[in-house]
C-alpha positions as CSV (number, residue, x, y, z in Angstrom):
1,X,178.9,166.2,76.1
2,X,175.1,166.4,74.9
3,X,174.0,164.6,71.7
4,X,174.9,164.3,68.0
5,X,172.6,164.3,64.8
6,X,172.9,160.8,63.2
7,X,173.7,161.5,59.5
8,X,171.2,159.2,57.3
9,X,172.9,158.1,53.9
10,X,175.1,161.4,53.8
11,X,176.3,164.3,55.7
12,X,173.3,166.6,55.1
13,X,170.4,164.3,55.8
14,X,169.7,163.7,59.7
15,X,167.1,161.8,61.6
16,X,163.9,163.7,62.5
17,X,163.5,162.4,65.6
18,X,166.6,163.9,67.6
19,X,166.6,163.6,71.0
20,X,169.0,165.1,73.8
21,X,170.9,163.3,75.9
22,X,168.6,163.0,79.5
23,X,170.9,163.6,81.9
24,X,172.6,167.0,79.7
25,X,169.1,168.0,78.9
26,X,168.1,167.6,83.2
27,X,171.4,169.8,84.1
28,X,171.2,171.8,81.4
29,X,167.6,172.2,79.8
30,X,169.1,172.5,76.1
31,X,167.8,170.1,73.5
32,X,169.9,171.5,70.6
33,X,172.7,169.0,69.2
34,X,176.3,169.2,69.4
35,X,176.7,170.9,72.9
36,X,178.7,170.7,75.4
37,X,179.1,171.5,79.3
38,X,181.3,171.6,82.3
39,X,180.4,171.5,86.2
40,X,183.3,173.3,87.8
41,X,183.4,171.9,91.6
42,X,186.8,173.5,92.9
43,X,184.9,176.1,94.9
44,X,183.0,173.1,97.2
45,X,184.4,174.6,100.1
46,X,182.5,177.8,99.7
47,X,179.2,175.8,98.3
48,X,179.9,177.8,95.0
49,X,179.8,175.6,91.8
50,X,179.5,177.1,88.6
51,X,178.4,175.7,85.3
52,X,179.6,176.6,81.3
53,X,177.8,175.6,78.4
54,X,179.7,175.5,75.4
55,X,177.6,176.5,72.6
56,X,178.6,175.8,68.9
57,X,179.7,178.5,66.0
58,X,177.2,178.2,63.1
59,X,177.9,180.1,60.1
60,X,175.1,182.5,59.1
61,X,174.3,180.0,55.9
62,X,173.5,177.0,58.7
63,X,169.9,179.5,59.2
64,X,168.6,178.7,55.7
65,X,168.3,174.7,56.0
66,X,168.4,174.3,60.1
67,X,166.6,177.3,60.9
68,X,167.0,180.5,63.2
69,X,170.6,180.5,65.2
70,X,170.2,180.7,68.8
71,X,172.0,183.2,70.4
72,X,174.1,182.5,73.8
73,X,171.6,185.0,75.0
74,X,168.9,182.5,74.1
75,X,170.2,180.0,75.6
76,X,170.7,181.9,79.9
77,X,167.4,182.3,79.3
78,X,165.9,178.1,79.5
């Protein structure tokens, strides 16, 4: 699991200075909040290990005070 946003008095005010977890962000290279990720190793055998990053549903209203969405397109390409 990546990092959270620490709410500051109330629910829509956050700290400025959000950071990524630093191992996440060195496996994964994403440094937006509330991610998440799994590392699949069942397929050892054949050296074959595959990765998912689990990215989360905004609404399109989260664009006018967060900023532009990323799209999971976005994100293959870091």
């Amino acid at each position: 699991m990546g990092g959270k946003e620490t709410p500051v008095y109330d629910t829509d005010t956050h700290f400025d200075d959000y950071k990524q977890e630093s191992f996440f962000q060195y496996l994964f290279g994403a440094r937006e909040p509330g991610l998440m990720a799994l590392i699949d190793y069942n397929n050892l055998i054949d050296n074959k290990v595959k990765e998912y990053l689990f990215i989360p549903r905004h609404p399109p209203s989260y664009a006018a005070w967060m900023g532009p969405i990323k799209t999971p397109e976005e994100f293959q390409t870091h």
